[in-house]
N, C-alpha and C positions, 0 to 999 in steps of 0.2 A: 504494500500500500504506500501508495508516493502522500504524502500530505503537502497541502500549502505551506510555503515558506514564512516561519515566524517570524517577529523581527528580531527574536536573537540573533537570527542569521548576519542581523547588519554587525552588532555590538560584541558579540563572542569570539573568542578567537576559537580554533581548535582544539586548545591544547581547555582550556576553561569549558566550553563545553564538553568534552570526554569526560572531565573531571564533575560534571555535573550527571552525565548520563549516567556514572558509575555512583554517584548519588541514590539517584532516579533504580538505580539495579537493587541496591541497599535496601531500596524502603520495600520493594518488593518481598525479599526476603524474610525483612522483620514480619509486615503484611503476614507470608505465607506460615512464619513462625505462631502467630497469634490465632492462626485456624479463622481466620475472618476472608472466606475466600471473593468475595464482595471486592471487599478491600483492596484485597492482594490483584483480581484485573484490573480495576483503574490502575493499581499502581504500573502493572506491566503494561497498560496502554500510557501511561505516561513515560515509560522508558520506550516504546515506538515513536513517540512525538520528539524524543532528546534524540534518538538516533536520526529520525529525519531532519533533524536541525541538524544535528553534526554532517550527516552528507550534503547539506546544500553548504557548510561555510566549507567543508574539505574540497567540495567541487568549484564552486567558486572562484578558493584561493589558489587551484591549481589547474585550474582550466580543464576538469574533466567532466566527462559526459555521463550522469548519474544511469542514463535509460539502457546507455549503451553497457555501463556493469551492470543493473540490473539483466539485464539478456542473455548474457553472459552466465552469470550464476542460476538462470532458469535452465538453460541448454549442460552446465556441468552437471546441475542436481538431475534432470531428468538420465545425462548417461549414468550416472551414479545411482539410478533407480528409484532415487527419492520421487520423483513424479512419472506419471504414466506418458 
């Protein structure tokens, strides 16, 4: 799932955002730790939203084509048998 570009995207670097997503990982955990599984998806859809913000500043800052890895890692997973 591509989501729209937040405006962390303007203000984050990469390295602050990683460090944020791995936040965003944590709360997850604690979440999945306290049996509140509610909880624990938001949290892991908010670690989908930090990751989408990390690939728009990583592409971005390096002039790469997010759709074009995304195809990529579709056509590896399906040789790899993860997809039909």
């Amino acid at each position: 799932m591509q989501l729209p570009r937040s405006r962390f995207a303007d203000s984050n670097t990469v390295w602050r955002q990683f460090f944020h997503l791995l936040s965003e990982v944590w709360e997850v955990f604690i979440a999945l730790l306290s049996g509140n599984q509610i909880h624990a998806l938001t949290e892991m859809v908010d670690v989908q939203i930090s990751m989408e913000t990390l690939k728009y500043i990583h592409c971005e800052k390096y002039n790469l084509d997010m759709e074009a890895a995304l195809q990529y890692v579709i056509l590896r997973g399906r040789r790899r048998g993860y997809w039909p």
